[in-house]
C-alpha positions as CSV (number, residue, x, y, z in Angstrom):
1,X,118.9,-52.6,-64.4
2,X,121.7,-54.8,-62.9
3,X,122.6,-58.1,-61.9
4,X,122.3,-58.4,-58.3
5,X,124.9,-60.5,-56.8
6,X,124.6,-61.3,-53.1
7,X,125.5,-64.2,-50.4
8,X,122.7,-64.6,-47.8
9,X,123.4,-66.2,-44.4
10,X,121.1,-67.1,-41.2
11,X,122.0,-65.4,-37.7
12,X,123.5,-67.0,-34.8
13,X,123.2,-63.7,-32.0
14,X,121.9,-60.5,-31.4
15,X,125.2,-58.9,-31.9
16,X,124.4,-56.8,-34.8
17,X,122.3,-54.8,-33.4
18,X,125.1,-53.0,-31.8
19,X,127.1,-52.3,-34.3
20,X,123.7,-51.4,-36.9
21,X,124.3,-47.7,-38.5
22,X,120.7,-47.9,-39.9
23,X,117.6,-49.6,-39.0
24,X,113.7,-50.0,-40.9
25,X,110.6,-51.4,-41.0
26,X,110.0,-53.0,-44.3
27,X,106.8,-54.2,-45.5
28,X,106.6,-56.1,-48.8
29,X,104.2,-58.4,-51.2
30,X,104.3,-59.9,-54.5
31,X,102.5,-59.2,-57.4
32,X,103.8,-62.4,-59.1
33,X,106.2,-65.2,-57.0
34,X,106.7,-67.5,-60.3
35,X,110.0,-68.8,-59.9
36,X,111.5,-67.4,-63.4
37,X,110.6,-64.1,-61.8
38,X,109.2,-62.0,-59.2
39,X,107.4,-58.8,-58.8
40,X,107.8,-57.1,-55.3
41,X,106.1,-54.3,-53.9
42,X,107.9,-52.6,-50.8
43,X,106.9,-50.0,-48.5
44,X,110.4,-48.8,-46.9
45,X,109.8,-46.4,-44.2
46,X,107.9,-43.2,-46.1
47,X,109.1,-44.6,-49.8
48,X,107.5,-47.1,-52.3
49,X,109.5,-49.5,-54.6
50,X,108.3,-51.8,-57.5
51,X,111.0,-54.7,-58.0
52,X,111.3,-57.2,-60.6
53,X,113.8,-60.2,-60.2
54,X,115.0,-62.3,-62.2
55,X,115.6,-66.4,-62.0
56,X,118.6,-67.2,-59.8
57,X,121.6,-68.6,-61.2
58,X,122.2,-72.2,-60.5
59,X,124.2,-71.2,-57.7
60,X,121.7,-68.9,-56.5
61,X,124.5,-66.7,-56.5
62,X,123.2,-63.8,-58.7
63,X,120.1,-62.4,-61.0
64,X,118.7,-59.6,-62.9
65,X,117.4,-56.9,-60.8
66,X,115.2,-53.7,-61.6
67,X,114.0,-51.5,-59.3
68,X,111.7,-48.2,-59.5
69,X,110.9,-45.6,-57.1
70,X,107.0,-45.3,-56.7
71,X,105.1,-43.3,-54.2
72,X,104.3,-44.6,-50.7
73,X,101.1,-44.2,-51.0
74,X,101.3,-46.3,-54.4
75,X,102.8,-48.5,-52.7
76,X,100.0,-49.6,-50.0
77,X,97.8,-49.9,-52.7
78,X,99.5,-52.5,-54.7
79,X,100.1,-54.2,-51.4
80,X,96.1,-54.7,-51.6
81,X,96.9,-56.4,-54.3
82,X,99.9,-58.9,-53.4
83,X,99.2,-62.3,-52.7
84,X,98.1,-63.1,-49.3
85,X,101.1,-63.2,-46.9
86,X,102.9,-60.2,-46.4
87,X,106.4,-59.5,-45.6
88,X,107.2,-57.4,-42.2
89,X,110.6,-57.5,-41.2
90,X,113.1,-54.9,-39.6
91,X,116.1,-54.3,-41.5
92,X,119.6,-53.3,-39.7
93,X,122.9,-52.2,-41.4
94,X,125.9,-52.8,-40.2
95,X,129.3,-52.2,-41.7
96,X,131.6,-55.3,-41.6
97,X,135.5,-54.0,-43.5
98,X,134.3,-53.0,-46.9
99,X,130.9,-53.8,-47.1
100,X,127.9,-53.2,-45.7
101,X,125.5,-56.5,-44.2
102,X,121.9,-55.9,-44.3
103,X,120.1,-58.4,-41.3
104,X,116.6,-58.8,-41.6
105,X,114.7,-59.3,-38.6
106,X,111.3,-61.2,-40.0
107,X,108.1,-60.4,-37.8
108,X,104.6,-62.0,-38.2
109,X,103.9,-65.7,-39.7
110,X,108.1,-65.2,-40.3
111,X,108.9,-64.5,-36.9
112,X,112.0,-66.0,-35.4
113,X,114.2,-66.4,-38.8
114,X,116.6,-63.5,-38.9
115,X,118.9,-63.7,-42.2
116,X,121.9,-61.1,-43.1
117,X,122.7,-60.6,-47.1
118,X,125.9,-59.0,-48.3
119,X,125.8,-57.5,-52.0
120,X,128.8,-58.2,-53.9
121,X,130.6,-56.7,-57.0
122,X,131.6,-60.6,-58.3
123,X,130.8,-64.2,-57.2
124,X,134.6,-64.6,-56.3
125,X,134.7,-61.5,-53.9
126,X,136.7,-62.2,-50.6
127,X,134.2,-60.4,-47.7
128,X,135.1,-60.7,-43.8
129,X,132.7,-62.1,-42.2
130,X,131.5,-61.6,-38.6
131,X,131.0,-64.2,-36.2
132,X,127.2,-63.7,-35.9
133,X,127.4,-65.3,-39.3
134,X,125.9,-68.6,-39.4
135,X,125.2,-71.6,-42.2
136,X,125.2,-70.2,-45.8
137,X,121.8,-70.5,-47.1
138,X,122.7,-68.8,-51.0
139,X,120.4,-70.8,-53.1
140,X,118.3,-71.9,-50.9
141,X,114.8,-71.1,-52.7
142,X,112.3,-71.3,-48.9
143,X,114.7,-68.8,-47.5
144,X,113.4,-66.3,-50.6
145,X,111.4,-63.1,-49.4
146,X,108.7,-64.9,-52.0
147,X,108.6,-68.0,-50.6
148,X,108.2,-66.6,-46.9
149,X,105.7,-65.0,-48.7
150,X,103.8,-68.9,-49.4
151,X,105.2,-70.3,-46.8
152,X,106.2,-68.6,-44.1
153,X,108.6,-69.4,-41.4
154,X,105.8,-70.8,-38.7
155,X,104.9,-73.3,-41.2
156,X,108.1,-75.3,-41.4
C-alpha cells in the first residue's frame, strides 16, 4: 500500500517511440469507477493485477494505491465482469534523466488520445521534461483510465 504520486500529461508527437526501452499491451476494466474509489482489473501482457485507488487529492496530484498480483487467467475473468467499456491501450517506457515516463497509446472507443504519466517521490519533485510533453492534464477527472472507461475518447 502507497500513495501514488504522479503528473499526467497529453502528447504532442510520436517521438517516444524512439527512445521507448519497453513496450505492452494493456487491457483493463473496472469493477467499481465511484469516484472515492476505483477497482481495476488489468491484464499486462501474460500477468493479472487487481488495483484499488483511492480519491485524488484536490490537486489530483496523489492517492492511495494497492495493488495485487493475480493470475492471467483470473484476470480475463473478472474482465467479464467490469463495466462495459474496456480499456486497450499500448504502453511505452522511456527514460527521460532520472525517471522513467510511461505513454499510453489508447486504442478502441479511446483511440487517438495518447497521455504519458511520470511517478514521483513528492509533489515538489523537479523532473525534465521532454518536448513531446504537451498541456498538463493532473486532475483532470475525463482523462482518468475510469472515466475513458464511461466515456471514452470518441465520445467527446
Amino acid at each position: 500500500m502507497a500513495i501514488e504520486i504522479e503528473r499526467k500529461f497529453l502528447v504532442t508527437s510520436e517521438d517516444y517511440k524512439k527512445k521507448a526501452f519497453k513496450k505492452t499491451r494493456i487491457l483493463q476494466g473496472f469493477l467499481s469507477t465511484h469516484k472515492e474509489r476505483t477497482v481495476r482489473i488489468r491484464v499486462k501482457d501474460d500477468e493479472g493485477l487487481i488495483t484499488v485507488k483511492g480519491i485524488s487529492s484536490q490537486d489530483g496530484l496523489s492517492r492511495f494505491e494497492w495493488e495485487k498480483t493475480i493470475t492471467e487467467q483470473e484476470a480475463k475473468l473478472l474482465l467479464n465482469l467490469c463495466e462495459p467499456i474496456i480499456i486497450d491501450k499500448i504502453r511505452y517506457e522511456v527514460k527521460v534523466g532520472n525517471h522513467i515516463f510511461e505513454i499510453d497509446e489508447f486504442l478502441a472507443d479511446n483511440e487517438g488520445l495518447v497521455i504519458a504519466e511520470v511517478e514521483l517521490k513528492n509533489e515538489d519533485e523537479v523532473f525534465e521534461k521532454p518536448h513531446w510533453l504537451g498541456q498538463e492534464v493532473t486532475g483532470n477527472v475525463k482523462y482518468y483510465n475510469s472515466q475513458l472507461s464511461i466515456k471514452p475518447f470518441k465520445m467527446w
